[in-house]
C-alpha positions in Angstrom: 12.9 3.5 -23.1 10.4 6.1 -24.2 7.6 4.6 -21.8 9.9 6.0 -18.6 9.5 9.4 -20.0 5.7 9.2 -18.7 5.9 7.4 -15.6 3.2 8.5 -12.8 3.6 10.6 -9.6 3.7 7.8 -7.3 5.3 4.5 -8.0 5.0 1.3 -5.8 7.9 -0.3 -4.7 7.9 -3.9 -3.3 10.9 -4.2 -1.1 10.1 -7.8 0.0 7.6 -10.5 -0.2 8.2 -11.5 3.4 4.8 -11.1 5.8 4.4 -11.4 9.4 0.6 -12.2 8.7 -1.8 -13.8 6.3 -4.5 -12.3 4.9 -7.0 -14.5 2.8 -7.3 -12.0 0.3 -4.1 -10.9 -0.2 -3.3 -9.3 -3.6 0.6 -9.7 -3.6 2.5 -12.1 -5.2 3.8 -15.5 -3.5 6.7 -15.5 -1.2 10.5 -14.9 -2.4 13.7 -14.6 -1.1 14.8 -11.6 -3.7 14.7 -8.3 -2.0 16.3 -4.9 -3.7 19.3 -4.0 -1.3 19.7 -0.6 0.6 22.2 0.4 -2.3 19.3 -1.0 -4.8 16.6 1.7 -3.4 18.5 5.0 -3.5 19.5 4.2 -7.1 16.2 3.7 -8.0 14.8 6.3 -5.9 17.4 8.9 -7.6 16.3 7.5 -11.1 12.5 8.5 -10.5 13.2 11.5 -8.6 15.0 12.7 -11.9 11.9 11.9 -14.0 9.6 13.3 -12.0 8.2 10.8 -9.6 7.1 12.6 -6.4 6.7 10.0 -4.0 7.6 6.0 -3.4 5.2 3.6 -2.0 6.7 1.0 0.2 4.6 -2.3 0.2 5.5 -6.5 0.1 4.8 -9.1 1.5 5.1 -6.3 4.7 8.1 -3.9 4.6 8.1 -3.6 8.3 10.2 -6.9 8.3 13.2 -5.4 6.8 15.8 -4.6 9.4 16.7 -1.1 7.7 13.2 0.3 6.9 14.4 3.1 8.7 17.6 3.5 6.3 14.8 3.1 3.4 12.6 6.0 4.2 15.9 8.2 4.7 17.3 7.1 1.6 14.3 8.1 -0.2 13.6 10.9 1.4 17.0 12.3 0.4 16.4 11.8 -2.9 13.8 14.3 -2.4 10.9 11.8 -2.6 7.8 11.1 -0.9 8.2 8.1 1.2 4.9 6.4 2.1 4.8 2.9 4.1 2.2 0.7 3.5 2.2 -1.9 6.5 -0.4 -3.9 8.6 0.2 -1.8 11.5 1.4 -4.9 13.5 5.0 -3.7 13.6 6.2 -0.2 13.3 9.3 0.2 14.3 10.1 3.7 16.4 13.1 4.5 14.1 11.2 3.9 11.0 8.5 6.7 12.6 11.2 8.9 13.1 12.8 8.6 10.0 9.5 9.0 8.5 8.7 12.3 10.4 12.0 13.9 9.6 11.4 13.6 5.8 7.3 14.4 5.6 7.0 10.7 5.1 2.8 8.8 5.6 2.4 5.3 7.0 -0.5 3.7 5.3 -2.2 1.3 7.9 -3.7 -1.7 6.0 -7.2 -2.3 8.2 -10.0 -4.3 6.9 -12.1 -4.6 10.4 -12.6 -1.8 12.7 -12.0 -3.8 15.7 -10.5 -7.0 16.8 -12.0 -8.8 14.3 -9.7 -7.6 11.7 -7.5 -10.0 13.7 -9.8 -13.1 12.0 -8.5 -11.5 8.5 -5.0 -11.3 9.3 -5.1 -14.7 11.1 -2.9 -13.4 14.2 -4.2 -11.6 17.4 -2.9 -8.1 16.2 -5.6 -4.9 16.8 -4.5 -4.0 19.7 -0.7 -3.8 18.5 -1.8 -2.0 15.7 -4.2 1.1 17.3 -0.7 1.4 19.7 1.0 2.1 16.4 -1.3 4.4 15.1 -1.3 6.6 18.3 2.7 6.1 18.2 3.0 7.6 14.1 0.2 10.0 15.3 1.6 11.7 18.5 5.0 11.9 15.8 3.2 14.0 13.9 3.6 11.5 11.1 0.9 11.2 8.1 -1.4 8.4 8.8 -3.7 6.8 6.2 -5.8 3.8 6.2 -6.1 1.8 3.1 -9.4 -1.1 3.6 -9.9 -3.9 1.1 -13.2 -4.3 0.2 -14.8 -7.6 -0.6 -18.5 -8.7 -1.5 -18.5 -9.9 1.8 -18.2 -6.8 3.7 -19.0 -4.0 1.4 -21.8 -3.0 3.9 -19.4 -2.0 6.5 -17.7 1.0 4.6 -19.4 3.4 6.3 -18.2 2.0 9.8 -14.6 2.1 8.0 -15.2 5.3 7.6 -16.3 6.4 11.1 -13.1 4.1 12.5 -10.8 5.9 10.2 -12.1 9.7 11.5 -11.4 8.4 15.2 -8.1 7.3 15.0 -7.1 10.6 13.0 -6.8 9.6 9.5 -6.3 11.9 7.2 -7.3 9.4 4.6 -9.0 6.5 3.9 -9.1 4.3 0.3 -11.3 1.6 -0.2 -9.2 -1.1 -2.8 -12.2 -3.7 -4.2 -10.9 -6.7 -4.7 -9.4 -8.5 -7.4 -8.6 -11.9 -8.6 -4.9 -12.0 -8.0 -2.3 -13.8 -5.3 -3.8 -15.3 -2.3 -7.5 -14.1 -3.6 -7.3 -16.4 -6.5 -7.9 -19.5 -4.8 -11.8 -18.6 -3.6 -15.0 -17.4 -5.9 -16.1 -15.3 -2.6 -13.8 -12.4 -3.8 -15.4 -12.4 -6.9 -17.4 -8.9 -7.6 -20.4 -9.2 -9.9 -20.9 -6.0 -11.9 -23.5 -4.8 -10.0 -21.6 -5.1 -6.8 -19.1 -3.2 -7.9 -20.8 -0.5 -9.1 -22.5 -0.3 -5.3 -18.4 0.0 -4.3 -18.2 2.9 -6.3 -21.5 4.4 -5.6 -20.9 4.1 -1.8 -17.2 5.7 -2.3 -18.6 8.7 -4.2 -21.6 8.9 -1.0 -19.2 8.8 1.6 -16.8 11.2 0.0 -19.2 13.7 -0.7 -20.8 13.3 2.9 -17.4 13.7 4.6 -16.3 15.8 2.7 -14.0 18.6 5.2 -13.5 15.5 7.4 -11.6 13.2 6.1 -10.4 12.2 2.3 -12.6 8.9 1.0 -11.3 7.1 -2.3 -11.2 4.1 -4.5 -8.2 2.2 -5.3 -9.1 -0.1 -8.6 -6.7 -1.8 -10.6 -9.7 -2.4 -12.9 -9.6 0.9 -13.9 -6.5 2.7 -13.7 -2.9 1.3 -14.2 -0.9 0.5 -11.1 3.0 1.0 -11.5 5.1 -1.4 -9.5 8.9 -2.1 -8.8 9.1 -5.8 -8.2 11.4 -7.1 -5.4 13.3 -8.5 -8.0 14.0 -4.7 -9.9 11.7 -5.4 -13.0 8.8 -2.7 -13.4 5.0 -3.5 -14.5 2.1 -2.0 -14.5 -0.5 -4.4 -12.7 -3.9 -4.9 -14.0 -7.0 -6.4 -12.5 -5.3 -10.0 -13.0 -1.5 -11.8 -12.9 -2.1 -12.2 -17.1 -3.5 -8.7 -17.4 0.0 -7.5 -16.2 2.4 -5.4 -18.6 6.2 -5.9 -17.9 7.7 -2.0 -18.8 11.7 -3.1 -18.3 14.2 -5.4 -16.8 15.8 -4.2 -13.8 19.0 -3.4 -15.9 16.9 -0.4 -17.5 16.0 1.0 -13.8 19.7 0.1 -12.2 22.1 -0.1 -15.4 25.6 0.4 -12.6 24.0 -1.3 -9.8 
């Protein structure tokens, strides 16, 4: 297909919809019992390595459920990609961090409170678990990242974000406003006004330009640039800003044709 002759750098990859929390807000789709098999992910990671794909996000649901994470991140590391974990921080498995370290690998930490009341949005008593696996991907010498949704709710408390994510030793930290899809769908309070948003994006700019040396500050929106997703099920999309925005590139028998 001509379109996987321009595919981006990074691709996200949802190896399950399984999650050992639930977030009010949460963007992914419903639960499924489809998951891409071990053999699955180091077809596909050969396939984009050879069209010049550079690294492979790894998201749900929360990949830190599968048993073989570890085997995952190896796998894709061999195929000389990137792999970077996107979890909740509540489980991190030790082989996972090692695999993660041997191949230049990141774990994205997804924190939306910089204290224990982020346990409130992940409805499970989890902080303290989580800073024990930052310190634990840290002391590997293992890229750490923090990714923060941002809602109307608490869009005055990026700059805190920002001073929790320089303590903990982030090298990174992207604020994602937002949108109405999954979980987020069923409540007007995660809807951004246009002027709201635009105070996202002016605060982002702010920040980065204000810690700038320190630590990276972006913006994730899907409102505004295209988002390029496996789904557990091997199809690939590009998500949009909403479920009906969504463009459907190719079946999984175009990504895994002898798989």
């Amino acid at each position: 297909m001509e379109i996987l002759r321009a595919l981006p750098s990074s691709v996200c990859l949802r190896v399950t919809r399984r999650c050992n929390v639930a977030c009010s807000f949460c963007q992914a789709p419903p639960p499924g019992r489809t998951e891409l098999s071990l053999p699955d992910i180091v077809a596909l990671s050969r396939f984009f390595a050879a069209r010049g794909v550079r690294s492979l996000k790894l998201s749900g649901g929360e990949p830190t459920v599968r048993s073989d994470l570890a085997q995952i991140i190896h796998a894709i590391g061999q195929a000389g990609l990137k792999p970077v974990v996107i979890t909740n921080g509540f489980s991190v498995p030790d082989e996972a961090v090692a695999a993660a370290h041997l191949c230049g690998g990141e774990f994205k930490f997804s924190i939306h409170r910089p204290s224990a009341e982020n346990d409130q949005i992940l409805h499970r008593t989890s902080f303290t678990q989580i800073m024990a696996n930052i310190d634990k991907v840290i002391k590997r010498k293992v890229g750490m990242s923090i990714n923060t949704v941002v809602t109307p709710s608490n869009a005055d408390g990026m700059r805190e974000m920002v001073d929790f994510a320089c303590e903990v030793g982030a090298a990174k930290i992207s604020f994602i406003p937002v949108v109405s899809r999954g979980r987020a769908r069923r409540s007007d309070a995660f809807n951004f006004l246009p002027d709201e948003l635009e105070a996202v994006y002016k605060s982002v700019t702010e920040l980065s330009e204000f810690f700038a040396g320190i630590i990276a500050v972006h913006c994730i929106d899907i409102r505004n640039r295209d988002y390029w997703v496996v789904e557990n099920d091997g199809s690939l999309w590009i998500e949009r800003a909403t479920e009906g925005e969504d463009l459907k590139i190719c079946d999984r028998e175009h990504l895994l044709p002898n798989v």
